[in-house]
N, C-alpha and C positions, 0 to 999 in steps of 0.2 A: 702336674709337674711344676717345679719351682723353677726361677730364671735361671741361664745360665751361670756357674761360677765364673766371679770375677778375682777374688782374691783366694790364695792357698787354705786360710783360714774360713770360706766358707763351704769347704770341703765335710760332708757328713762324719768322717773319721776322727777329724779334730772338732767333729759339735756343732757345726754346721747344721741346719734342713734339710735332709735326704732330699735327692732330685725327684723323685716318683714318693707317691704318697702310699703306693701298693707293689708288692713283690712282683719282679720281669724274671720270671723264671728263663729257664734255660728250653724246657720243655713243660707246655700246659696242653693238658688232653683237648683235642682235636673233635666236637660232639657229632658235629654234619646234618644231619635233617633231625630234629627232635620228633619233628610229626609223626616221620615216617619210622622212626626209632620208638615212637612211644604202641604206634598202631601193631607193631609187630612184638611188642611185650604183651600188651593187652591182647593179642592173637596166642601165644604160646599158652598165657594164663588162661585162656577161653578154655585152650587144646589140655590143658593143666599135664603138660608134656615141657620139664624143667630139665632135662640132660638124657641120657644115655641114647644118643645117635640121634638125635630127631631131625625134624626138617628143617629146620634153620644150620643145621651142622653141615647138614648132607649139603645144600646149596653154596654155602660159603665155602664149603672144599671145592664143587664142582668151578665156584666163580673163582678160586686164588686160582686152579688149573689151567682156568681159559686164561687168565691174566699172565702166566708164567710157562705156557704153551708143557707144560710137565704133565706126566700122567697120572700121578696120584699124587693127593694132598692127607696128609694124617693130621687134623687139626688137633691141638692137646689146650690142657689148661695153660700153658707157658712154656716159654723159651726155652726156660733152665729143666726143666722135664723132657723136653722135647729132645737135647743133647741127655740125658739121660739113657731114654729110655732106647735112642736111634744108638749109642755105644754098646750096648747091652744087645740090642740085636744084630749090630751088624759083628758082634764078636770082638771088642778092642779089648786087650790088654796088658801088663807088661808097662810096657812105656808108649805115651802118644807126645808127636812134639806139636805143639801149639807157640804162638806169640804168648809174651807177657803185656806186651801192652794191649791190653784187651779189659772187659769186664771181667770180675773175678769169676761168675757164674759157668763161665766157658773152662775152665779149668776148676772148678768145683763140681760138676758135673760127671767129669773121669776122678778125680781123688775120690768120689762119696761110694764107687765101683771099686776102689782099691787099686784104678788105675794112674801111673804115677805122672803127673805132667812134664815135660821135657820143654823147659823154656827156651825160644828162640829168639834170637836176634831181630831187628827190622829194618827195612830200608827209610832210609833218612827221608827222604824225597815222599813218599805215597804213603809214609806210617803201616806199610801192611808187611806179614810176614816175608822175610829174606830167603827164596829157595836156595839162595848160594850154600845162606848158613844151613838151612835144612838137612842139606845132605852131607854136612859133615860131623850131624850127631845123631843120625843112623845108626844103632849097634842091632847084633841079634837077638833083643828083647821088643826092638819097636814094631809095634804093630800097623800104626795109623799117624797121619798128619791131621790137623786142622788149620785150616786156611779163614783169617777172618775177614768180612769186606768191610775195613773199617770206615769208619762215613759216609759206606755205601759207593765206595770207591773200591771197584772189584780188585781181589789181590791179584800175582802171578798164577791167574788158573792152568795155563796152560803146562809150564814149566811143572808145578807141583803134582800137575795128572801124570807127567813124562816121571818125574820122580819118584812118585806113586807104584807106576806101572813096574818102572824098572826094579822096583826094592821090594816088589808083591805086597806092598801098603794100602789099607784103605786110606782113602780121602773124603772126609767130611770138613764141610762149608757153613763155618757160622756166618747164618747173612741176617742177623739181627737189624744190621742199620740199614739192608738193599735192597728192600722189596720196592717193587717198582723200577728198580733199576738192569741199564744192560751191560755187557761185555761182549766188546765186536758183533754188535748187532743180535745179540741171544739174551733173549731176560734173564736176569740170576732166578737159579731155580733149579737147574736143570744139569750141573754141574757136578764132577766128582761122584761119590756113591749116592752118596744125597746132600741136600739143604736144609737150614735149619732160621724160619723166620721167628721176627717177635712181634706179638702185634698187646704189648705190654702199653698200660693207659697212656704214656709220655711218648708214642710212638706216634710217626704223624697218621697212618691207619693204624688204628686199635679198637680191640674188642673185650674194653674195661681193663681186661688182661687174659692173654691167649698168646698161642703158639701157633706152628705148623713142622709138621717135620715132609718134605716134599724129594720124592724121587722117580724117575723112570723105571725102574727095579720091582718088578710087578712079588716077587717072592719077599725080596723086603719090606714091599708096604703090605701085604698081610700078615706079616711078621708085628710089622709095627701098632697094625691096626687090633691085635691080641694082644700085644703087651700093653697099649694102655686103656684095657678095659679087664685088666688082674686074669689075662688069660682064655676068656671063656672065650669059646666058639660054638655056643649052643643058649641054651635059658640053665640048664644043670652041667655041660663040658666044660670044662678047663683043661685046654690041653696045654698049656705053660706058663711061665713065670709071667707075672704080669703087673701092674700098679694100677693105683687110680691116677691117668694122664687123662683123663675127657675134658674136653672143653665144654661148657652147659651151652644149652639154648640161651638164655639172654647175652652170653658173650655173643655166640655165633651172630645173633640177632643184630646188637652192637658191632660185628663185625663186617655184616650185610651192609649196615647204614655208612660205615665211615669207607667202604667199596665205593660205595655209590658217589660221594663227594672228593673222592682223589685226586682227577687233574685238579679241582679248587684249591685242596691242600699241598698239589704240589705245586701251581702258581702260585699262591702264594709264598708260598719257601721260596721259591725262585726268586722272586719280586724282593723278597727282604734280602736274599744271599746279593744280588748285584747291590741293593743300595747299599748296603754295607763296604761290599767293594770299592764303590764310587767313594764311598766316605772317609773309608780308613787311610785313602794314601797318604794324605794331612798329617799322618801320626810316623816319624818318624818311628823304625825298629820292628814296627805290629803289622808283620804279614798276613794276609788270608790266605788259606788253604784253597786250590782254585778245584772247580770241578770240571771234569773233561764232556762238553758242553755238545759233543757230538754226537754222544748217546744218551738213553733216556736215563735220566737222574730224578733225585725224591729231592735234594738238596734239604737234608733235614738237620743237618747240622752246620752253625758257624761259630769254625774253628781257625783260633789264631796261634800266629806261635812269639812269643816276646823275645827279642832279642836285648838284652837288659846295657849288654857293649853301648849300643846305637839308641834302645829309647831312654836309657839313664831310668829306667826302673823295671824292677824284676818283676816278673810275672807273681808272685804269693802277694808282694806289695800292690801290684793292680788290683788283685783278686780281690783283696781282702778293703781296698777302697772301694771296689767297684761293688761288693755287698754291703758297704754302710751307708750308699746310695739307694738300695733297693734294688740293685742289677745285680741277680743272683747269678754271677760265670759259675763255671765249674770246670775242675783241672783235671778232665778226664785224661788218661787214669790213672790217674798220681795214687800210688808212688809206683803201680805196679805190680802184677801177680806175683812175682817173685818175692815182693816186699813184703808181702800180703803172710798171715798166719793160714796154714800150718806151713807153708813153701818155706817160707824165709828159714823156719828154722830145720824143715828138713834137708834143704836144698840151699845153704849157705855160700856155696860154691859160685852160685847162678849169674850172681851179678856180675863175674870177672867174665862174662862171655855175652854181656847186656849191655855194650857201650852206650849203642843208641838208641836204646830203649829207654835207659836213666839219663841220658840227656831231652829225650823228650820230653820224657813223663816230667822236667822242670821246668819247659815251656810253651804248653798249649794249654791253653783256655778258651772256653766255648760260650758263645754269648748268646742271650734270646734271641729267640726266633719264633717262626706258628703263627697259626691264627690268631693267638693272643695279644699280640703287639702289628703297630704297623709304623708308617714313615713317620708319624710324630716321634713316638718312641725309640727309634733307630738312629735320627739324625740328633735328638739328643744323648743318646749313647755315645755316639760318636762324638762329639762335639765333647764330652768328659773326656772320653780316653783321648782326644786331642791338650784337651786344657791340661791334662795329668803330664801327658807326656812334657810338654810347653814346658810344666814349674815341677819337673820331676827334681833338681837338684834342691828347689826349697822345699819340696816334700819330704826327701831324706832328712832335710837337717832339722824340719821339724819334729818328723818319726821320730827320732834320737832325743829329744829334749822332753816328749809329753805325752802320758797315755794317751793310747787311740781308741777308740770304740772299738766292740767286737760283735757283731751283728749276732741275736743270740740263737739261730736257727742253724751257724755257722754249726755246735754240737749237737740237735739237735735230733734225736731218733726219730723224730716226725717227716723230718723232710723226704719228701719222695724218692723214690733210688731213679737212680736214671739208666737201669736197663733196655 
């Protein structure tokens, strides 16, 4: 790390020294015990048993189970399969309403079905889907809701089952970001028809890249457990539609290992989410997102929101300082599923009923966190977004007069996705 700035001009955007000499991701994979991660590669390879159901599969279902108190775990290659293939069985069609402010995947998942997504509104306060708005765009084509727990901050489960129930809708549960977390005292999991985890490499448990699709629903999870191995229920039956959704053995394996080290990863997150908190109040306008500290939390994301009035600089201007420094933020989920192709253009309508989803989606930005950084790194984070905020009005007027650097990873097709 380089000292801290003292003048506007030794800011990395105007040509300055980036503060960090190496990229502060947002999210950098989680590894956990290498030993015991390498012993049980070299195990599978002994067993030369690399996917189709093996024991490393079988065990990491039984251990999300015990973890999520649910009776069955359908482990798949990924998330975005997982909402797949759990639509296609549990019969969704027609129209499902989901958030826009979410990842695209969750609403890519019913369009790639031909089922049409129905964007809804969000509550300003918790970023999670608005059941007020839910039920007033209910017609006789809807089939299903999806409720997403954004940050791992459970949505309105209870309201949306009431909703559900009443409208004879299914309910499915994107909890990409809630594993390990609870709601009134019940781990997410176990919710609605079913959940749908991600245990994708940038997740703080990940298995390289992997899913889970998890329900109570004993007819559903044999349903699910035939669709994603292309149907068969035999070595020659297929008795239905089905894809390649398996999670391999070195995932499961990989997934075994990053189990095992959890509370780590989740003190950890902890420990960074408070010093952050400690540090940001210094910054006039730049809120933390707080988490509800009374149930169990993964605390795997920090997220702020700029209020550009109060810190005299807008959030795209932070961002886009804050990666000529090497602090890679990211403005999930700017702009928005609705903003997003093919929605926008089928669905041009969408944004006159997205107030506060498109005022979001233009000020929250998420800063590192994980095992890859710690208090060094944090309190210099912080200590920029203080010194920014401080000479935000000679930042303006310098933006205005002289090219600024453009960090080149910024367009990048390499950069990791942050599912």
């Amino acid at each position: 790390m380089t000292p801290p700035k003292s003048q506007v001009r030794d800011l990395a955007i105007f040509g300055g020294v980036p503060a960090f000499s190496s990229e502060l991701h947002v999210g950098r994979p989680n590894i956990g015990d290498r030993e015991a991660l390498f012993k049980r590669i070299n195990d599978l390879l002994d067993r030369k048993r690399l996917t189709n159901d093996g024991p490393f599969l079988y065990e990491f279902e039984q251990r999300i189970c015990a973890s999520t108190g649910v009776k069955h775990c359908v482990a798949v290659c990924n998330a975005t399969v997982g909402l797949e293939i759990l639509a296609k069985a549990i019969g969704l069609s027609g129209e499902v309403i989901l958030p826009s402010f979410t990842f695209v995947a969750t609403a890519h998942a019913l369009r790639w079905h031909g089922i049409t997504p129905v964007f809804c509104d969000i509550d300003p306060t918790t970023h999670n889907i608005d059941p007020q708005r839910v039920e007033e765009l209910i017609t006789s084509r809807t089939t299903g809701i999806i409720g997403v727990h954004l940050w791992g901050r459970p949505c309105e489960i209870q309201k949306l089952e009431e909703i559900a129930r009443r409208h004879n809708l299914k309910l499915l549960l994107d909890a990409a970001h809630a594993f390990a977390c609870s709601h009134k005292g019940q781990m997410i999991g176990g919710f609605g028809n079913a959940e749908v985890f991600s245990f994708h490499a940038i997740k703080f448990v990940n298995a390289f890249e992997g899913g889970a699709v998890v329900t109570n629903n004993d007819e559903l999870a044999a349903k699910l457990r035939l669709m994603r191995n292309f149907g068969f229920a035999g070595l020659d039956t297929v008795t239905s539609l089905g894809t390649n959704g398996k999670m391999s053995e070195p995932s499961a394996a990989m997934g075994l290992t990053s189990l095992e080290s959890l509370n780590g990863f989740i003190e950890t997150n902890r420990r960074n989410y408070h010093l952050y908190k400690q540090q940001l109040v210094t910054s006039p306008g730049i809120s933390l997102l707080r988490y509800q500290e009374d149930e169990k939390c993964n605390y795997q994301y920090v997220v702020l929101e700029i209020d550009e009035a109060v810190a005299g600089i807008g959030r795209d201007m932070l961002d886009e300082i804050l990666w000529a420094e090497n602090v890679l933020s990211r403005r999930y989920f700017y702009p928005g599923c609705h903003l997003m192709e093919p929605y926008r253009k089928e669905a041009p309508e969408a944004r006159v009923r997205l107030p506060q989803t498109e005022r979001l989606a233009k000020v929250v930005l998420c800063l590192p966190t994980g095992s890859a950084i710690g208090s060094t790194e944090i309190t210099a984070i912080c200590g920029l977004i203080e010194f920014i905020v401080k000479h935000a009005e000679a930042i303006r007027e310098r933006w205005s007069m002289k090219p600024v650097f453009r960090h080149p990873l910024r367009t990048a097709s390499s950069l990791e996705s942050h599912i």
